[in-house]
N, C-alpha and C positions, 0 to 999 in steps of 0.2 A: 470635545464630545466625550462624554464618559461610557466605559466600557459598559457594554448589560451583561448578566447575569443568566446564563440559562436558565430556562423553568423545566422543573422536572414534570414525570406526569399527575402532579397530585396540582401542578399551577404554582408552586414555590419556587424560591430559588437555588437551584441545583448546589447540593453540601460539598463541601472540598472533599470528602472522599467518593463522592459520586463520577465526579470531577475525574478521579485519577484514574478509578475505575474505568471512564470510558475513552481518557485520552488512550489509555494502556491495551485498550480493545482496539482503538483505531489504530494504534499504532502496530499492532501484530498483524491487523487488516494489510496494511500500507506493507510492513514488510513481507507479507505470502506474496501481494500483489507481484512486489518489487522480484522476488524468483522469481514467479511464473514466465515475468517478462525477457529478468535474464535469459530462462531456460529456452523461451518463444524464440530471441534473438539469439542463441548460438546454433540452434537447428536449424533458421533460415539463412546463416552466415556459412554454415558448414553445406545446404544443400545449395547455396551460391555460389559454393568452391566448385561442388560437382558438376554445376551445369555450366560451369564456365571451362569447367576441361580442369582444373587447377586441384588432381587428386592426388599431389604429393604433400600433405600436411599430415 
């Protein structure tokens, strides 16, 4: 099956510097996400400590 080509919004197909451009977007996207999650996940791991009684860390 051959790969398709994005179409940008003019209906072409999307230039290889379009291309990096928006890998390079997504990818800064995916990485904020990727903190935020961390961040999500040590706050409810540290108020799991608490509520479990386990406040010597």
């Amino acid at each position: 099956m051959p790969l398709r080509r994005r179409r940008g919004a003019t209906g072409r197909p999307e230039s290889q510097a379009a291309k990096v451009l928006r890998l390079e977007a997504d990818l800064a996207a995916l990485q904020a996400e990727a903190r935020k999650l961390e961040t999500e996940r040590d706050i409810l791991r540290q108020a799991a400590k608490y509520f479990a009684g386990e406040t010597n860390w």
